[in-house]
matplotlib code that plots the C-alpha trace (Angstrom):
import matplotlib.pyplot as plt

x = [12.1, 15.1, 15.4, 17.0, 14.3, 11.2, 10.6, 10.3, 7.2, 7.0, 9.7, 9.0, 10.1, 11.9, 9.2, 11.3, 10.9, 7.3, 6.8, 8.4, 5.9, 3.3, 3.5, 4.6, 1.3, 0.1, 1.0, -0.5, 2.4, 1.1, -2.5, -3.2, -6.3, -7.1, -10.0, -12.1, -10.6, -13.3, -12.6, -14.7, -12.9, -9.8, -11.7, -13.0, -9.0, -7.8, -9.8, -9.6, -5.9, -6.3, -8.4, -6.6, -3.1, -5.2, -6.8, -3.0, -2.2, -4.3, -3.4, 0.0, -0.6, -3.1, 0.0, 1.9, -0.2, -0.2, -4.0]
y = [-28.6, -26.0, -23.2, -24.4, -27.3, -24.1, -23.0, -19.3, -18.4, -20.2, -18.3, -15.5, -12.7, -12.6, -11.1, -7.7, -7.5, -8.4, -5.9, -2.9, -4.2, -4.5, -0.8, 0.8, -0.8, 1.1, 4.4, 5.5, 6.6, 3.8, 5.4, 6.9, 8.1, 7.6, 8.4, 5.2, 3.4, 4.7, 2.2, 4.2, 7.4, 5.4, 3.7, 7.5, 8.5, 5.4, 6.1, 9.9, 9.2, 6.6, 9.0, 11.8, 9.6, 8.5, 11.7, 13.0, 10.0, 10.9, 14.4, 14.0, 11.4, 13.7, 16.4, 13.9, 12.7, 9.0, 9.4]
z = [21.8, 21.3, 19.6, 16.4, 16.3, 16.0, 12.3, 12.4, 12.5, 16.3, 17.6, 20.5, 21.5, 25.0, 27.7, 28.0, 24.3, 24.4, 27.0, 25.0, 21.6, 23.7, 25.2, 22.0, 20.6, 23.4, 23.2, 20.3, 18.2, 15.3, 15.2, 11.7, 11.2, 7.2, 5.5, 4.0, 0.4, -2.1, -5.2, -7.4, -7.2, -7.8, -10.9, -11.7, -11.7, -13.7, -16.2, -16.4, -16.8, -19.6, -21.4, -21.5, -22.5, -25.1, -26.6, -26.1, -28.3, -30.9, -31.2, -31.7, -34.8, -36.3, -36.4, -37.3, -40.2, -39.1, -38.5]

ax = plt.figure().add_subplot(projection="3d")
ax.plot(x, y, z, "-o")
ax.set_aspect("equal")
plt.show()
């Protein structure tokens, strides 16, 4: 099989290239270290947000006299 005959996600790298992935992967310079996704802060925020664009809301049409 050639090259042009592989779709793409069969293709390889060359083993140099390989070799520098690999020992990037390696070193250490990808490492983050990230706290743990709490969904229910995010909810907690969301909706903290919506609230307050919505009590903002109504203010402004109570001035306005729309309300």
């Amino acid at each position: 099989m050639t090259e042009k005959d592989q779709p793409l996600s069969v293709k390889k790298l060359s083993d140099q290239d390989q070799a520098r992935v690999d020992q990037y992967l390696q070193s250490g310079h990808n490492d983050v270290e990230r706290k743990p996704f709490r969904p229910f802060l995010l909810l907690a925020v969301i909706v903290g947000v919506l609230t307050a664009l919505s009590l903002l809301s109504l203010l402004i049409a109570r001035t306005k006299g729309v309300v």
